[in-house]
N, C-alpha and C positions, 0 to 999 in steps of 0.2 A: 425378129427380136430374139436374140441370143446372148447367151451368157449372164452376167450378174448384172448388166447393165440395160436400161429401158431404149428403146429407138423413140428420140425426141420428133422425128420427124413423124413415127406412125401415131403418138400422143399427139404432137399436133394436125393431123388428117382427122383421128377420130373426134379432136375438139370442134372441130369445124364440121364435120359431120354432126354432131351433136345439135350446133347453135345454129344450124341451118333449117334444124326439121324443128327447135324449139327454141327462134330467139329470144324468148321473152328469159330463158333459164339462160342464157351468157354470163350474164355477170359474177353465177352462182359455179355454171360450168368452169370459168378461169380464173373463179377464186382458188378451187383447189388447188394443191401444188399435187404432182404427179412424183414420187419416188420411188427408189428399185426398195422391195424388202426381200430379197430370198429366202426360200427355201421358207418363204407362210404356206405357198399354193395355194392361194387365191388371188386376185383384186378384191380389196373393200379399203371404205371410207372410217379414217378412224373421226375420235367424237372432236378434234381440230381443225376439220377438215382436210386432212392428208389425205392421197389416192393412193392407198400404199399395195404397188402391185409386186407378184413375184414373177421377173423377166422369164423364166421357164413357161412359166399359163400365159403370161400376153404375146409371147411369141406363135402361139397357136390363134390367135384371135385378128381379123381381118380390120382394117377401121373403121366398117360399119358395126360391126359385132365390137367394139371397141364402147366406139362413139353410144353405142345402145345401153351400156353398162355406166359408162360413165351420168347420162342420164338418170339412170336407176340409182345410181349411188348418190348421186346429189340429189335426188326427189329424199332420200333418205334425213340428208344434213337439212335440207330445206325444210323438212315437217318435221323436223327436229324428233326425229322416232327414236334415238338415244335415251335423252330426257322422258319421252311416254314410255317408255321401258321401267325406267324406276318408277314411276307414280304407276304401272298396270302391274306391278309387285311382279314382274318378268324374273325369278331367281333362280340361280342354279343352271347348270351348261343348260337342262333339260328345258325349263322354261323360259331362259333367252334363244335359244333353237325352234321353239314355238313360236316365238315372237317375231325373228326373225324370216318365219314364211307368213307370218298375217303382215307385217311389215311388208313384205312383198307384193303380198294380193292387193292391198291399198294402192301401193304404187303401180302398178302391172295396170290395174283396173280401167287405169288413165292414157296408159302405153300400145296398148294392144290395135284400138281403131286407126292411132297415127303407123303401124307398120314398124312399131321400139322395143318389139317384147325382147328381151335379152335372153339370146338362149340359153344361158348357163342359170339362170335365177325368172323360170318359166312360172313360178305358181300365181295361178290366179283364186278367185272367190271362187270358183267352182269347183277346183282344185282341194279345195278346205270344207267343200261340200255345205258352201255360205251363199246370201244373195250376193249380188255386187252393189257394188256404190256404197259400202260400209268403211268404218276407221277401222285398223286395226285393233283398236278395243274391244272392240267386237266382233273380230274375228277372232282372238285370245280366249273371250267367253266361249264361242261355237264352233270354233274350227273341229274337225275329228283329225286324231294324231297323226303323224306322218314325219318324214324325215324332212332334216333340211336339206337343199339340193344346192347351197350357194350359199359359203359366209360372206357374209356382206360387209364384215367388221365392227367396229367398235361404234361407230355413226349410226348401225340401225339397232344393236342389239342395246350397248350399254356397257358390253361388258368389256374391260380391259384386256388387249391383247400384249404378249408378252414385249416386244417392240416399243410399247406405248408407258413403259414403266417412270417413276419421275427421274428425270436427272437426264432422259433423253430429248433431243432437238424439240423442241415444241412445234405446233401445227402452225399454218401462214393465220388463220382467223382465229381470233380470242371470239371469248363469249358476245362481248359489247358490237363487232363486228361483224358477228354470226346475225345478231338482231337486224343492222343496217341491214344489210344483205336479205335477209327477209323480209322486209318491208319493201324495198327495191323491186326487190324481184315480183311482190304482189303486188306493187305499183303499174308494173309492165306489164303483167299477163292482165289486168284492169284496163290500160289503157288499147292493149292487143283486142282484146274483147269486146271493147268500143269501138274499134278499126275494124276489125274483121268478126261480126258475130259468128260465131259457132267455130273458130279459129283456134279455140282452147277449151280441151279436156272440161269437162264438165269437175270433176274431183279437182283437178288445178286452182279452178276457177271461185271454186267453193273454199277452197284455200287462202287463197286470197283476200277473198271475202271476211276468212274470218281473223287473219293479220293485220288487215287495216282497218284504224280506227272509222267509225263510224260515221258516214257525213249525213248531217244535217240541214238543208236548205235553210242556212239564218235569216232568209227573209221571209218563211212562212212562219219562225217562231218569232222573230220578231211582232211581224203585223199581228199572232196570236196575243202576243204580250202586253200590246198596245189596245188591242180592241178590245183585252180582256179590262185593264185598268180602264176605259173609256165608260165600257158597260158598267162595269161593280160602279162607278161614280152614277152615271146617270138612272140607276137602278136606286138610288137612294133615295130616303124621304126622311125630313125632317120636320119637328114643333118650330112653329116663328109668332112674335107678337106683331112682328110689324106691318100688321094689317089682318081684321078682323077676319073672324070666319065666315062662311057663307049663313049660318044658322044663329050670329050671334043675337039676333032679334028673341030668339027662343028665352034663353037666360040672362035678361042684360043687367043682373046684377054681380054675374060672374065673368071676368074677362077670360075665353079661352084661347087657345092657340091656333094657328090654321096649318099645314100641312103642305109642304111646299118639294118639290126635286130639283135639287140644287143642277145649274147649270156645270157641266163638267168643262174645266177651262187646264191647258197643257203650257207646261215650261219646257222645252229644250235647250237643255245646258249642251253649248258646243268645246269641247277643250279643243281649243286653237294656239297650242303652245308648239313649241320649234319641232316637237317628236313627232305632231302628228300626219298622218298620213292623207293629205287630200283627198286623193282618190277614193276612198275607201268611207270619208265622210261627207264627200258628193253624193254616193251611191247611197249610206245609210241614210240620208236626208232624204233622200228621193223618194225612196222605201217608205219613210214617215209619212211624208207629205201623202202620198198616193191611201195611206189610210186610215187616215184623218179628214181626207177626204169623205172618201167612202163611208166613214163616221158622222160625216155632216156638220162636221164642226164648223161654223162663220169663220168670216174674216174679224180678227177681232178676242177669237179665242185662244188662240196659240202664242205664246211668246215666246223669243229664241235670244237667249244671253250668250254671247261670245266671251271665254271666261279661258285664260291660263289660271296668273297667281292671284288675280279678280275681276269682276264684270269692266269687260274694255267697254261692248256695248248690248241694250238690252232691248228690243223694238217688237211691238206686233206686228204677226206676219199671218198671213194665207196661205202661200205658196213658198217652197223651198227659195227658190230663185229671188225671192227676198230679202235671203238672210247676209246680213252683214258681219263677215267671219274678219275680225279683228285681232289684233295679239302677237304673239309668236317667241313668249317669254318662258319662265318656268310652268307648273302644274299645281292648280289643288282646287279639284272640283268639289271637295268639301266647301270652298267660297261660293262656287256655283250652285249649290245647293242652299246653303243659306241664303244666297240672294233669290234662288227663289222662292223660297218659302219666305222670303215676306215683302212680295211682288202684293198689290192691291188692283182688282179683287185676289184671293188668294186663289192658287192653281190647286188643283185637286191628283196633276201627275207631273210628276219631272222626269225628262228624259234625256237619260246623261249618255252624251256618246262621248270617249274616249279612247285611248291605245291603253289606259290604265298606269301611266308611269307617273302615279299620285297618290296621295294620303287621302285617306278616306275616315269621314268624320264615324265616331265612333257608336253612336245611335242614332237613330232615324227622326227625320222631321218630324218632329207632332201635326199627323193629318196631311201628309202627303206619298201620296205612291211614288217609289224609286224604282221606274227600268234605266238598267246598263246596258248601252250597245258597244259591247267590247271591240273594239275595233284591233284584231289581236295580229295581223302584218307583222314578224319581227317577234322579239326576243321579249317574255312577259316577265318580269322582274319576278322574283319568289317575293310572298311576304305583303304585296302590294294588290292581292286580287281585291276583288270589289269585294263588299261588305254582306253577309248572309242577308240582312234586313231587307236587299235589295233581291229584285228580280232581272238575271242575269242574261243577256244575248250574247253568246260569241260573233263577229261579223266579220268572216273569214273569207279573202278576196281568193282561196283556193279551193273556197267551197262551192257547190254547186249555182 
């Protein structure tokens, strides 16, 4: 590679070199665009994700030593160490040059056992005379001074290089697409992980971990949620007249009360309006049924109303496989709730499964427990979440 211009063919050797020793980073690797900058003398990643290299230094670099850097720079853009630059108050050439080899040793730390250390930008944790397995935050606080031996650019440091000023071509990825992309890619090295244990970088891995949102098994919080309303009912004790105490022989000039625990008896309100999603309210039934079971509840205790814009039909049941899911109109499980609160006997929990694409009544039944099984597949409307009053389940068919 000569002159002012890049050789497309040794960028794309090195990209495929890259995505081969680490396909889970593809998608991050050909997000960047590759352009000529002369006369920087360096390769680095500015904070758009451009690979802005100066065709004089890449003509000296092989496509494994290409491919090795290209890694390095994109570990950069993907931990977003730009952005940690200004919140670690990284200021001043002096302290974005500092930042930029703990930035290094983070990424390097990950690189070293796969055979990726890029020669040109070697420092590791030791290097900085730090443990390994650290963020660069904290290699900022401990490192001891030293040069930098490889800019990396504006993606690791922060700081604007002169190239980069407004009013030039902008980078291929905005901010918004920077995000997709990270998620993506922590998607991948998640799923790589589960495919090949011990396949990814322990530091990657932990990365990922901490990009993506957090799953939750909604069927172990569900069945908590259930067995908890079950309990707090049949946990109760109340005064009744209607029928004497065992002692009333004692005082029988005084009528007293006797002390009764009320039976705990269950509504499930089903939204069976055109939005919802079957599958996903097979499964949350199922889940019910199995622990409510477990709960001991008869046949007899449970009722299940099949409800869009009002009770189609309302029947006791035992078992799931009993319920008669009717409807397929509009939504407002707010009917579904008043029709169960004043089911006779009265139910002491209602269990509203939904997709949520309904109004919700604006204070709580007098004396009755509301779980929401959010059945949330698809798009959740703003504005229309369940109601605080209510104790909420997500039941997310891409969750574990």
């Amino acid at each position: 590679m000569t002159g002012a211009a890049l050789d497309r063919q040794a960028v794309a050797a090195a990209r495929l070199w890259a995505t081969a020793r680490f396909p889970y980073l593809a998608s991050a690797v050909f997000a960047c665009e590759v352009r000529a900058d002369p006369g920087s003398g360096t390769i680095g990643a500015s904070r758009s994700w451009q690979i802005r290299a100066d065709p004089a230094v890449a003509a000296d670099f092989s496509a494994a030593d290409l491919g090795r850097l290209l890694v390095h720079l994109t570990g950069h853009l993907l931990r977003d160490h730009a952005a940690r630059a200004d919140l670690a108050c990284a200021s001043g050439d002096g302290g974005r040059a500092r930042w930029n080899r703990c930035a290094d040793a983070e990424i390097n730390d990950d690189l070293i056992a796969y055979d990726s250390l890029p020669g040109c930008a070697p420092d590791l944790p030791a290097d900085l005379d730090c443990e390994p397995g650290k963020l660069a935050e904290h290699y900022y606080e401990q490192a001891t001074d030293g040069p930098r031996r490889w800019d990396c650019g504006s993606g690791a440091d922060g700081c604007q290089r002169p190239g980069e000023r407004p009013g030039d071509r902008p980078g291929p990825v905005g901010a918004e697409q920077a995000e997709l992309l990270r998620l993506g890619v922590a998607a991948e090295i998640s799923r790589q992980h589960a495919r090949e244990p011990g396949s990814v970088a322990g530091g990657w891995l932990r990365w990922a971990e901490s990009v993506l949102p957090s799953r939750t098994d909604w069927r172990k919080v569900l069945a908590a949620e259930v067995r908890s309303a079950v309990a707090a009912v049949s946990g109760m004790v109340d005064y009744s007249y209607r029928r004497p105490p065992r002692r009333s022989q004692v005082s029988r000039d005084v009528i007293l009360p006797t002390l009764y625990r009320p039976v705990p008896r269950v509504a499930i309100v089903c939204d069976t309006s055109g939005s919802m999603h079957e599958r996903l309210l097979a499964r949350a039934l199922a889940e019910i049924d199995a622990v409510l079971t477990r709960a001991g509840l008869r046949q007899g205790q449970v009722t299940v109303l099949a409800v869009d814009t009002q009770v189609q039909v309302a029947r006791r049941a035992s078992r799931a496989s009993q319920v008669v899911l009717a409807g397929g109109g509009g939504t407002d499980m707010g009917a579904g709730i008043q029709a169960a609160a004043a089911l006779r006997p009265r139910p002491s929990i209602a269990i509203v499964l939904t997709d949520g694409y309904t109004p919700w009544p604006e204070r709580p039944p007098a004396g009755l427990r509301v779980v929401v099984g959010l059945l949330a597949e698809g798009y959740q409307p703003p504005g229309w979440a369940p109601p605080s009053w209510a104790r909420t389940v997500v039941i997310d068919d891409a969750g574990p």
